[in-house]
N, C-alpha and C positions, 0 to 999 in steps of 0.2 A: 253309726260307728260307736264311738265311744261316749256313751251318754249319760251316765253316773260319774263323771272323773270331776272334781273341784276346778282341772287345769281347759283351759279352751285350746280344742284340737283342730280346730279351723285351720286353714293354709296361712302360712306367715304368720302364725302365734309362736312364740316360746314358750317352750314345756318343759318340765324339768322330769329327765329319767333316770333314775337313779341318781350316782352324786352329777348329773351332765345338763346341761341347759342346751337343749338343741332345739332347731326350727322347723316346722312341717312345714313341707313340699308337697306330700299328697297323700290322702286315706282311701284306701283301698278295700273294694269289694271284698267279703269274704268268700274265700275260694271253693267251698263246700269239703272241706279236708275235715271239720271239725274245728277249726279255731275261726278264732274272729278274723274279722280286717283287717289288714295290717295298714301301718306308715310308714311315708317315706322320709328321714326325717335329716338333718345336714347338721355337720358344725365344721362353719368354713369350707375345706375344699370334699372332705370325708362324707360318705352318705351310709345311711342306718336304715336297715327296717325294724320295728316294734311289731310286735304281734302280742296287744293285753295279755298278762297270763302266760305268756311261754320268752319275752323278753326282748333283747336290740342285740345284733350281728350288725357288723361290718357288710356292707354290698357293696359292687364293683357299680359302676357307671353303665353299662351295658346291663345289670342286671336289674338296676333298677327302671329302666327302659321296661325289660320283660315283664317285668310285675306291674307296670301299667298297662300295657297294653293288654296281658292275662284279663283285668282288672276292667277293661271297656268290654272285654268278648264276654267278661259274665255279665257284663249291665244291661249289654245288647242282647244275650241271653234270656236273659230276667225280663227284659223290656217285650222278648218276642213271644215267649208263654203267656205273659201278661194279658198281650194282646189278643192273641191267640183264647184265653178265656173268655175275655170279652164276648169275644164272637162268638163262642159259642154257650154262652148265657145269652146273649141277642135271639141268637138260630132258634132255643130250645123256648124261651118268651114269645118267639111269632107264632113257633109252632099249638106251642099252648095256645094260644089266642086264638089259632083257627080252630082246634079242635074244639073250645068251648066255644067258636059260632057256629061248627058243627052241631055239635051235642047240641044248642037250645032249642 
């Protein structure tokens, strides 16, 4: 996420955003839109999202629900190409390996 900032963006750190000190609740996947990650961030009962670079809005309770769970379906996403690579750097290594006990 956010990895050049002086401020630590971990869960339950205080940040300070603009003139505001609020506390992250969760940093989120970037959504493939073009911005970064956003977070989720609180002061007292009010919740914020951040997005580096485009700023903090006001979110409803419910919407910050959506933004997590958005936020697992691209991780799970990410996780499943991932793996999915994997496999088939595995596939195309066996296959090379038989070919070259073909070939010798």
């Amino acid at each position: 996420m956010n990895r050049n900032s002086k401020q630590d963006w971990t869960v339950g750190q205080t940040v300070r955003v603009g003139f505001m000190s609020l506390v992250v609740v969760a940093g989120l996947e970037a959504t493939g839109d073009g911005n970064p990650g956003a977070y989720i961030l609180t002061s007292g009962t009010q919740l914020y999202s951040f997005v580096p670079h485009n700023g903090v809005s006001k979110i409803t309770d419910e919407q910050a629900v959506e933004m997590c769970e958005e936020s697992k379906r691209i991780s799970a996403a990410r996780a499943a190409r991932a793996q999915a690579q994997v496999a088939r750097v595995s596939a195309n290594a066996s296959v090379c390996a038989r070919l070259k006990a073909i070939a010798a």
